[in-house]
C-alpha positions as CSV (number, residue, x, y, z in Angstrom):
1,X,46.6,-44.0,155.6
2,X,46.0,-41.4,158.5
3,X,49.9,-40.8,159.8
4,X,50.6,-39.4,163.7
5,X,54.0,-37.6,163.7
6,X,55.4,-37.0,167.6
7,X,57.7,-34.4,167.6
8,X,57.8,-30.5,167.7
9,X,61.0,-30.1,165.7
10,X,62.1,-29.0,161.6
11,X,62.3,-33.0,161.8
12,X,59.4,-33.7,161.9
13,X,58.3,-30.7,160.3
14,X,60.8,-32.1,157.0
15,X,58.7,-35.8,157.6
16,X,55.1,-34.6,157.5
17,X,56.4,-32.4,154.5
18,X,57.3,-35.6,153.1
19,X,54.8,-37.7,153.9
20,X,52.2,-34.8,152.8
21,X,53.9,-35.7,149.1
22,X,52.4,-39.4,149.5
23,X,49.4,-40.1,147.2
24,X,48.5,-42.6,150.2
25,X,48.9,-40.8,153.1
26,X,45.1,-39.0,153.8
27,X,45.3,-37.3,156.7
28,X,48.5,-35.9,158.7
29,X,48.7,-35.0,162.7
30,X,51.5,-34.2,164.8
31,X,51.9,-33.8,168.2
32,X,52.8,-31.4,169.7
33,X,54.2,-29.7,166.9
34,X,54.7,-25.9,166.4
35,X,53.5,-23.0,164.5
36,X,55.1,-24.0,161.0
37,X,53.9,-27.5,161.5
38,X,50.4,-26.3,162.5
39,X,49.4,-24.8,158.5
40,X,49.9,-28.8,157.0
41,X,49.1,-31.1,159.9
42,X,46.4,-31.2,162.5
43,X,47.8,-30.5,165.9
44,X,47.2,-32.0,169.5
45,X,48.9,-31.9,172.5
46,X,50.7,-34.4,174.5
47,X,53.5,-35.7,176.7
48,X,55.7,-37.5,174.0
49,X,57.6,-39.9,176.6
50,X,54.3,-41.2,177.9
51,X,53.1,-44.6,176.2
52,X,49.9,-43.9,177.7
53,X,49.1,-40.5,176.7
54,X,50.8,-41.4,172.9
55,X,48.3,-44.0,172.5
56,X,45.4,-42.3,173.4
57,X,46.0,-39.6,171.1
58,X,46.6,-42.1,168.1
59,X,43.5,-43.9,169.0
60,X,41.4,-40.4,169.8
61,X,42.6,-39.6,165.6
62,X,42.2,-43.2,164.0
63,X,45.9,-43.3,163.1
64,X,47.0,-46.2,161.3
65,X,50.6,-45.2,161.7
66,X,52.5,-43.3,164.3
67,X,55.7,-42.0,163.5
68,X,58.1,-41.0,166.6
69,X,60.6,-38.4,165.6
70,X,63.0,-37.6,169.5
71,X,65.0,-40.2,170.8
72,X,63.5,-39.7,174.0
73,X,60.2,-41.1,173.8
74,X,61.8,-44.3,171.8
75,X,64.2,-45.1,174.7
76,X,61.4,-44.9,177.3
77,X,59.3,-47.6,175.3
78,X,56.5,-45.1,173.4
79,X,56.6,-47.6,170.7
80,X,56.7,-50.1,172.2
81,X,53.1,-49.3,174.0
82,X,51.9,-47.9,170.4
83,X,52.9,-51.6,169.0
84,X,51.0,-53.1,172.0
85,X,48.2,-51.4,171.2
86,X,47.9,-53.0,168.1
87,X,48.8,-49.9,166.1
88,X,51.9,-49.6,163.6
89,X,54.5,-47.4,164.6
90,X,58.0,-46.6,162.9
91,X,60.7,-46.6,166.0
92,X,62.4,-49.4,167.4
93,X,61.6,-50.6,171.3
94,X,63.3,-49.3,174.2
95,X,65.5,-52.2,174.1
96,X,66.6,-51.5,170.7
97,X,66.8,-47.5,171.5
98,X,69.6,-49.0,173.4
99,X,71.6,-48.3,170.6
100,X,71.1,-44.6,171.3
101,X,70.4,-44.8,174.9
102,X,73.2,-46.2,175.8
103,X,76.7,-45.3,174.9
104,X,78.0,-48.3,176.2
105,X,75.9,-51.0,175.0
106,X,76.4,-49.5,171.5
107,X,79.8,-50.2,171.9
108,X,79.6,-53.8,173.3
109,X,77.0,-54.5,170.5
110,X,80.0,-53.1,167.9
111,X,82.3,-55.4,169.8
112,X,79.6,-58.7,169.0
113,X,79.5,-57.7,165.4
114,X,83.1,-56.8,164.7
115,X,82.6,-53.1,163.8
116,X,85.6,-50.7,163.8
117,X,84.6,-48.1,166.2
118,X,87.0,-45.7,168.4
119,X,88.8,-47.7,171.8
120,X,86.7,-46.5,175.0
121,X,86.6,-46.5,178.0
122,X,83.7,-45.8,180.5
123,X,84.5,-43.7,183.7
124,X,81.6,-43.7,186.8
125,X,83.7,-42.3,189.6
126,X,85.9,-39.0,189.8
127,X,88.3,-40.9,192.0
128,X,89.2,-42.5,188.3
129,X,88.8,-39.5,186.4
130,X,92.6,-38.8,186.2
131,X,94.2,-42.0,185.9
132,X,91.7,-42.4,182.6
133,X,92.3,-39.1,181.0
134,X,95.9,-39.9,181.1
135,X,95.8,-43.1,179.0
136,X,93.8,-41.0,176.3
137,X,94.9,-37.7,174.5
138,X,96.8,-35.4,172.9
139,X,93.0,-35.1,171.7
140,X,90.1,-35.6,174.2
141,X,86.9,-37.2,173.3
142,X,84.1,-36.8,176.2
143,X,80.9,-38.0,176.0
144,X,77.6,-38.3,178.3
145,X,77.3,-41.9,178.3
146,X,73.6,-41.0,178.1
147,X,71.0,-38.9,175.7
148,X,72.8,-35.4,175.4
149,X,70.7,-33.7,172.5
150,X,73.9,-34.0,170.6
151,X,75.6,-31.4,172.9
152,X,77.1,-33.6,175.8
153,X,80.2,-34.5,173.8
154,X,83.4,-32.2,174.2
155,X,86.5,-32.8,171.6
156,X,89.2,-31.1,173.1
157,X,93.5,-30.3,172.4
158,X,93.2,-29.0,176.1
159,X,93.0,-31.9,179.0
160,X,91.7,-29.2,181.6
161,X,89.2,-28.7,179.5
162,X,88.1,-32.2,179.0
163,X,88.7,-32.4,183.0
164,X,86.2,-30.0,183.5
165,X,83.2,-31.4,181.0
166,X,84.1,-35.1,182.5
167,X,83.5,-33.8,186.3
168,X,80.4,-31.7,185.6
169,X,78.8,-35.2,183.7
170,X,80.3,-37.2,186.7
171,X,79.0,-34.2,189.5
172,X,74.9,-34.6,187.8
173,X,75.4,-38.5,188.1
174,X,76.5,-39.2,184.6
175,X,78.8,-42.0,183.7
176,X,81.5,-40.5,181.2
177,X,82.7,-42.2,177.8
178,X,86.1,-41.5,177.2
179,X,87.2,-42.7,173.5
180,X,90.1,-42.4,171.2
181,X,89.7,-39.6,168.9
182,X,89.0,-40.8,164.9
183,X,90.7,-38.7,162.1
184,X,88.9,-37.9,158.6
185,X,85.5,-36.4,157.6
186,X,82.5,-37.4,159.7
187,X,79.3,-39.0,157.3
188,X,75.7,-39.4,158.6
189,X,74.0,-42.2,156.7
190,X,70.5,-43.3,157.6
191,X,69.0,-46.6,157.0
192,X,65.6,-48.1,157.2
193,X,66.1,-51.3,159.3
194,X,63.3,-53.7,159.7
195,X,64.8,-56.5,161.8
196,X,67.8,-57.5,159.1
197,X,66.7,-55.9,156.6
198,X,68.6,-52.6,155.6
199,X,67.7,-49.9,152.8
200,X,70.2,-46.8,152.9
201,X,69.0,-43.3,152.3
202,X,71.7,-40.7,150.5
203,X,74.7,-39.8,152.8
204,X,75.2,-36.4,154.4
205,X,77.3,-34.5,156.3
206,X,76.6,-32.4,159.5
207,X,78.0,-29.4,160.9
208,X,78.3,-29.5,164.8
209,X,80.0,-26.6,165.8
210,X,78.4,-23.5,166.2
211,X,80.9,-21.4,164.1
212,X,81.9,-21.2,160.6
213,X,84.9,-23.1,159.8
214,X,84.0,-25.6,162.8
215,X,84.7,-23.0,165.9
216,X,83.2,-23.1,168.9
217,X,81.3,-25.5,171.4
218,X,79.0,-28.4,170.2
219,X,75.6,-28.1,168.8
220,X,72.5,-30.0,167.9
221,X,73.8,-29.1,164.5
222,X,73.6,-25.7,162.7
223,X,73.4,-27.6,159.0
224,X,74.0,-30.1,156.5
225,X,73.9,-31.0,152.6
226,X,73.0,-33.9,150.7
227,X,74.6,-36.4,148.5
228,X,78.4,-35.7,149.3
229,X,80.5,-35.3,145.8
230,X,83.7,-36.7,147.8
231,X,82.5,-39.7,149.4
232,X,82.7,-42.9,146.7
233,X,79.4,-44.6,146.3
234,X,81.4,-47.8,147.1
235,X,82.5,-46.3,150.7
236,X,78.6,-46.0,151.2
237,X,77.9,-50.4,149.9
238,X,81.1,-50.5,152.9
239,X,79.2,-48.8,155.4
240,X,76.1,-50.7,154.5
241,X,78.1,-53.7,154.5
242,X,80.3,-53.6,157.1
243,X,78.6,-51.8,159.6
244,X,74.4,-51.6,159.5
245,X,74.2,-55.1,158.4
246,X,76.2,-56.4,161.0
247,X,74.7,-54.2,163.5
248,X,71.2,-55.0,163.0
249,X,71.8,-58.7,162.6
250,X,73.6,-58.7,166.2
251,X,70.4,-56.9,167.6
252,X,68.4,-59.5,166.2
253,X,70.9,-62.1,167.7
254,X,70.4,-60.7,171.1
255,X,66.4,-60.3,170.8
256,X,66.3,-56.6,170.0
257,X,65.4,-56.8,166.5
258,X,65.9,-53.0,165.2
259,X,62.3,-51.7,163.2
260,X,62.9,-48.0,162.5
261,X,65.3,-45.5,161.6
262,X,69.5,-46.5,162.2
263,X,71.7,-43.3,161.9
264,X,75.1,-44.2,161.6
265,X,77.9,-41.9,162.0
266,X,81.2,-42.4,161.0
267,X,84.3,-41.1,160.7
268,X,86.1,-41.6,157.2
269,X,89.9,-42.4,157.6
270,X,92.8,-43.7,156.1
271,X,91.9,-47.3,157.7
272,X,88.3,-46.9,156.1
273,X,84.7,-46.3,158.2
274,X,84.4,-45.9,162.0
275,X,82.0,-45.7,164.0
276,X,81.4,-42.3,165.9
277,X,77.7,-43.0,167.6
278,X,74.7,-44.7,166.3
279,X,71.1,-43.0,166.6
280,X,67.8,-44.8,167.2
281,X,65.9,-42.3,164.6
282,X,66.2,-39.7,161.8
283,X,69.1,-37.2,162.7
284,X,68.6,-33.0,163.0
285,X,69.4,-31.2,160.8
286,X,70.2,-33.9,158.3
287,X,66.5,-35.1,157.7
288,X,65.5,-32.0,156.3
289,X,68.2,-31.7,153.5
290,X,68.1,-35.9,152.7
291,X,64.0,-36.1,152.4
292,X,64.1,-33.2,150.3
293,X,65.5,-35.4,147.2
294,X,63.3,-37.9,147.9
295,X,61.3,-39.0,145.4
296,X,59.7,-42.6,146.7
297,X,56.8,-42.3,148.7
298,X,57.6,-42.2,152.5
299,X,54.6,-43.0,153.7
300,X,54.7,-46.3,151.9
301,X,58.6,-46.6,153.2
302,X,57.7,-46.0,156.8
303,X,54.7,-48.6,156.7
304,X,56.7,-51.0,155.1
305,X,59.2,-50.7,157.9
306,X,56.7,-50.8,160.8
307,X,55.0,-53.8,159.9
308,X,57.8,-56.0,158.8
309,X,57.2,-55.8,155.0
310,X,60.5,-53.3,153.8
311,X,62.2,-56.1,152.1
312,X,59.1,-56.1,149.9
313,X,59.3,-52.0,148.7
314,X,60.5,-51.2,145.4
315,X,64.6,-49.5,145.2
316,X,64.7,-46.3,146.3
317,X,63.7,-42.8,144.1
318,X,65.8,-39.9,144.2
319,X,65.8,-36.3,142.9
320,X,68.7,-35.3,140.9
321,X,70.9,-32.8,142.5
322,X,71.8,-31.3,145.9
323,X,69.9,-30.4,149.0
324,X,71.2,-27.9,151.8
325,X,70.0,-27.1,155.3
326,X,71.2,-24.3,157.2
327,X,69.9,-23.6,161.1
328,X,68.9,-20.0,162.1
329,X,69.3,-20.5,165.8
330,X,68.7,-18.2,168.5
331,X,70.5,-15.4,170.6
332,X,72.8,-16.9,172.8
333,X,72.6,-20.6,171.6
334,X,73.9,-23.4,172.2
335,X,73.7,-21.5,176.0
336,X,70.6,-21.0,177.3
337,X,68.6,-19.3,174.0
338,X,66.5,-16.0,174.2
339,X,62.8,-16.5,173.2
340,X,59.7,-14.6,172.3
341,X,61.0,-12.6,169.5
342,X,59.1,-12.2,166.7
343,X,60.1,-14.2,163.1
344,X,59.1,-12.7,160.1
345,X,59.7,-14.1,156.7
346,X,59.8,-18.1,157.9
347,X,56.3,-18.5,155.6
348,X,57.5,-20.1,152.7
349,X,57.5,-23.9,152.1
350,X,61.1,-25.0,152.7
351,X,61.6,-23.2,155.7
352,X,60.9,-25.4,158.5
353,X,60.1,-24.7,162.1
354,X,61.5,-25.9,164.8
355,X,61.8,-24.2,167.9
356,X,58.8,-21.8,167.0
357,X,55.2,-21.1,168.6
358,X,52.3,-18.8,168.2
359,X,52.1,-15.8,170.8
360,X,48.1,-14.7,171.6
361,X,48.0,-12.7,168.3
362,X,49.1,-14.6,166.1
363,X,52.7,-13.9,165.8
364,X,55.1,-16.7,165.4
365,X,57.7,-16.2,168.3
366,X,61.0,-17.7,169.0
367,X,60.4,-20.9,171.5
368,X,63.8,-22.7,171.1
369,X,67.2,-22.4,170.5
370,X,67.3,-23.9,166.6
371,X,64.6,-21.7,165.5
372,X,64.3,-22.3,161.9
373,X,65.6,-24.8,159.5
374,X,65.9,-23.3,155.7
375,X,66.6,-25.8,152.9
376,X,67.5,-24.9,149.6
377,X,68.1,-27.3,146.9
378,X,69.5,-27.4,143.0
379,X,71.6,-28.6,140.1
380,X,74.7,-29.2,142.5
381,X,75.8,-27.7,145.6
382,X,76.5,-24.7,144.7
383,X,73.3,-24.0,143.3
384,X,71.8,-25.5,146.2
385,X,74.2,-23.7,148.8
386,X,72.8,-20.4,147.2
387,X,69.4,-21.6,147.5
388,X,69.6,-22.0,150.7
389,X,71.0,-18.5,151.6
390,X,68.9,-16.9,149.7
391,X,65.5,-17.9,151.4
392,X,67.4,-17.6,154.5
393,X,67.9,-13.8,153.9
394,X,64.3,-13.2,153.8
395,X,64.1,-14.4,157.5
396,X,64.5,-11.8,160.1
397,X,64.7,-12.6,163.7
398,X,66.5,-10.4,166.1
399,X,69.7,-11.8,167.3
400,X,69.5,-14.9,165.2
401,X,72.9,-16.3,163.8
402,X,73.5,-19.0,161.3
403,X,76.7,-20.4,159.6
404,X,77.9,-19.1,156.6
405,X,79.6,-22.2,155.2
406,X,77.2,-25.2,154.9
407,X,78.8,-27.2,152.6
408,X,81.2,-24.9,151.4
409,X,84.6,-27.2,151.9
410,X,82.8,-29.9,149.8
411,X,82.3,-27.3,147.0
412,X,85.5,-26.1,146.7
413,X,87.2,-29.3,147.1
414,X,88.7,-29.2,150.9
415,X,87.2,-32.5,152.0
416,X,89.3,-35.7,151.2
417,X,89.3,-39.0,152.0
C-alpha cells in the first residue's frame, strides 16, 4: 500500500512514523511536509485545501490511500474529491467535518443524540453581546464558532475580558459561542469511526495553556501523555457509549455518515462526561504521544476505516506503559512566533517536526510557532515524563520555551475525578 499523508505538522510527522512501522505500507509521501518529515517520506508540494491539486498529487504518486491530517482541508471537502476520484482516503466529507466546522451544528447534532454537553448560546450581533454575557458567568467560556487552530477559545473569571475576545470574533465577522463553563479534568479520546462503527484508541490528556501549572492564554497545545492512571477504564466504555456511538449513529441518521478520525473532548465531572468540542481528525499534540504505544498496524487500521471494512480489523494492540509529548514552541508564541533560527539537536527519531524547514544550506530553521514535538516513553509516567525531558534537553533553539509539567499532576496524584 503506497500511503499520501497531507499535512506539514508533528501530526503527521507522528502518522507516517507510524505507518512507516506497517509491514504493509511500501511506500510513504507527504505533502507538504517539513524538514523532519522529509528523511522518512517522499515530499511534494501542494495546496492542501484544494481537491483538485490533492488529487493530482495522489494520482501523480499511485497512492492507494491518502491520509488528511488539518481540519481545514476536511471541512472544505478534500476528501471528498479524493473519494470521487475513486481513491481511498481516511477523513470524513465536508458535511461530516461539520462536526468540527461548525460549533453550532455540533451542538444541535449533541441535542439529536442526547449527549450531555455545556448549555450555549450563539451570539452574531454586538448589539446582543451584553445582554448574553450576562446570563452566563462567574466563569466565561468564548469560543469562535468557527475553525480557530484551538486558540479562538478564551476561559475567563474576568467579563471584560471575555467582552473584549467576544467583540474582536464579532468585529472580523465571526459568530461567537458562548457556553456554560464544565468543571473536572478535560480527556481527549480518539475513535476510528466508519459510519457506526466505533474503535477507541487510549485516552490522553492535553495541556492548553501556554504556562506550567495552566497559566496563560490558549494554545494549540504545548503537551500531552498517554493512558491516564486516574481515569477508570469504565469512564472510557461510558464515553464510547454514551457519546461517540450516539454521535456517529445521528450523523448517519441525518446522511453524514462519519469515516475517519472522531476526537472527543470532554470534561470529567461529578455528573460524569461532557462534551467540550468534537474534532473531525487526529488531535495535536495528542497523536504523537497515543501512536507511540501503538502496536497494531495503522496502515491496516486507516484502510480499514476508508473503505468501510473497520468492523472487520482485529482488537486493538498496545505497548505497555506511558507515552509523553512535550512542545518546544517558539519565541513569542502563541503571539505572532519568531522564525529562521537555527535547531540543533531535533535529529533523533522521536523528536518530531512540526513547524520546521530547510534554509539554502541545509540548516533546519524555525518556520512555526510549535517547532518541535519530543516524545518520550517508559515503564509509567514518570519514566516516561523523564524521557521526554531528557531528549528535549538535547534540543537547542534560541528563545524556545516548553512546559515543565506534562503530566506531572497525574504523577503525583493531583487529578481526581
Amino acid at each position: 500500500m503506497r500511503v499520501l499523508v497531507i499535512g506539514s505538522g508533528a501530526r503527521e510527522h507522528a502518522l507516517l512514523l507510524a505507518l512507516g512501522r506497517d509491514p504493509g505500507v511500501t511506500a510513504l509521501f507527504a505533502a507538504p511536509g517539513n524538514a523532519g518529515i522529509a528523511k522518512i517520506a517522499e515530499q511534494h508540494p501542494v495546496d492542501v485545501a484544494s481537491g483538485e491539486a490533492v488529487v493530482a498529487l495522489a494520482q501523480k504518486v499511485a497512492a492507494d490511500l491518502v491520509v488528511i491530517g488539518p481540519e481545514v482541508p476536511l471541512v472544505v471537502g478534500v476528501a471528498d474529491a479524493v473519494r470521487a476520484a475513486g481513491i481511498a482516503c481516511f477523513g470524513p466529507s465536508a458535511d461530516a467535518a461539520r462536526i468540527e466546522g461548525s460549533k453550532a451544528f455540533a451542538k444541535d447534532v449533541m441535542a439529536a443524540a442526547g449527549v450531555r454537553t455545556a448549555h450555549s448560546e450563539i451570539v452574531d450581533s454586538p448589539a446582543n453581546l451584553d445582554e448574553a454575557l450576562d446570563r452566563f458567568g462567574p466563569h466565561w467560556v468564548v469560543k469562535d464558532d468557527g475553525l480557530a487552530a484551538g486558540k479562538g477559545v478564551v476561559v475567563t473569571t474576568d467579563r471584560g475580558a471575555a467582552r473584549d475576545h467576544a467583540a474582536e470574533l464579532l468585529e472580523t465577522g465571526h459568530p461567537v459561542l458562548l457556553e456554560s463553563y464544565l468543571d473536572g479534568p478535560e480527556v481527549s479520546l480518539f475513535c476510528l469511526v466508519d459510519g457506526e462503527t466505533v474503535v477507541p484508541l487510549l485516552p490522553a490528556q492535553d495541556h492548553k495553556r501556554v504556562g506550567d501549572g495552566d497559566t496563560g492564554p490558549n494554545t494549540g497545545g504545548m503537551g500531552a501523555y498517554t493512558p491516564l492512571p486516574w481515569l477508570p477504564e469504565e469512564t472510557v466504555t461510558q464515553i464510547v457509549d454514551e457519546v461517540v456511538v450516539p454521535v456517529a449513529a445521528e450523523l448517519v441518521k441525518r446522511g453524514s455518515g462519519f469515516s475517519g478520525l472522531l476526537y472527543a473532548g470532554l470534561a470529567i465531572g461529578k455528573d460524569g462526561p461532557a462534551v467540550v468540542e468534537f474534532n473531525c481528525r487526529f488531535g495535536d499534540p495528542e497523536t504523537q504521544a497515543v501512536l507511540a504505544l501503538l502496536e497494531s498496524p495503522l496502515g491496516e487500521l486507516l484502510n480499514a476505516t476508508a473503505t468501510g471494512t473497520l468492523a472487520e480489523v482485529a482488537p486493538l494492540r498496545w505497548r505497555d506503559g506511558a507515552a509523553v509529548t512535550v512542545v518546544l514552541a517558539a519565541e513569542n508564541y502563541p503571539g505572532r512566533p519568531r522564525t529562521g533560527d537555527v535547531i540543533s539537536g531535533a535529529d533523533a527519531k522521536d523528536v518530531l517536526h512540526a513547524g520546521t524547514g530547510l534554509r539554502e544550506d541545509g540548516a533546519v530553521v524555525s518556520s512555526g510557532g510549535r517547532v518541535l514535538s519530543v516524545v518520550g516513553v517508559g515503564a509509567d509516567l514518570t519514566s516516561a515524563r523523564e524521557d521526554a525531558y531528557a531528549k528535549l534537553a538535547e534540543v537547542r533553539l534560541a528563545g524556545g520555551h516548553f512546559r515543565r509539567d506534562i503530566g506531572l499532576a497525574a504523577v503525583e496524584g493531583r487529578i481526581t475525578i
